[in-house]
C-alpha positions, -999 to 999 in steps of 0.1 A, spaced: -6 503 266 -39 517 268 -63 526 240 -78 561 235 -113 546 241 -99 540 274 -118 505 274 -93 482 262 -50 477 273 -29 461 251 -6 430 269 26 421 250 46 390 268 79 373 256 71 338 257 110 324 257 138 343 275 161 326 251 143 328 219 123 351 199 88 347 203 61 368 219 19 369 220 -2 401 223 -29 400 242 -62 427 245 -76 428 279 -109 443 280 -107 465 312 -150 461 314 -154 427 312 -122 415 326 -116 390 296 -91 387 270 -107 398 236 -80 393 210 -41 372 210 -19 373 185 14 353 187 44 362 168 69 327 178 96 334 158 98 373 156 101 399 179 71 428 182 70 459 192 69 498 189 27 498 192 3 524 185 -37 526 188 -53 540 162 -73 566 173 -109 548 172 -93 523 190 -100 493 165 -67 487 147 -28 483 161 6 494 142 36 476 151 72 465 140 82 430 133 113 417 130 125 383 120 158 370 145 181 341 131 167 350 91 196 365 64 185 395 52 157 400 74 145 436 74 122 451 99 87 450 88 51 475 100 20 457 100 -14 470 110 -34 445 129 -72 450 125 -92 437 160 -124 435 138 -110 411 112 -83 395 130 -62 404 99 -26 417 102 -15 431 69 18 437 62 24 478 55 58 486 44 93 464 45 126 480 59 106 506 83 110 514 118 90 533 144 56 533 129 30 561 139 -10 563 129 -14 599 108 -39 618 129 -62 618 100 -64 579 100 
């Protein structure tokens, strides 16, 4: 998925056919070089969004194989390398436009 900066695409690759597990890569569509991973090997990722400057990533998470597990949005901030945890027992998560 490409960011609105147009600079940077955002790589997500299972790592196990079997098991959960995946890492996210940002390919940096200048240089050629991946610029950030993050790897998530024992809970699936998905439904990403760019924020709209292009620095930050919203996603769900959600932990296979756990009782009780409930789906999880994070923010992961490609400055910091932090991912926060957002909100617990969310789906489909979306930037505001004012963000």
């Amino acid at each position: 998925k490409a960011s609105p900066d147009g600079l940077s695409l955002l790589i997500n690759v299972r790592t196990s056919a079997f098991f959960p597990g995946q890492k996210l890569y940002i390919y940096d569509l200048i240089s050629g070089l991946i610029t950030h991973q993050l790897e998530s090997p024992d809970k699936s990722l998905g439904n990403f969004e760019w924020s709209q400057n292009s620095n930050e990533i919203i996603m769900q998470q959600y932990a296979f194989n756990q009782n009780e597990a409930n789906p999880e949005i994070l923010i992961w901030d490609l400055e910091t390398e932090k991912v926060t945890p957002q909100i617990s027992n969310a789906i489909l998560p979306k930037f505001s436009p004012d963000y």
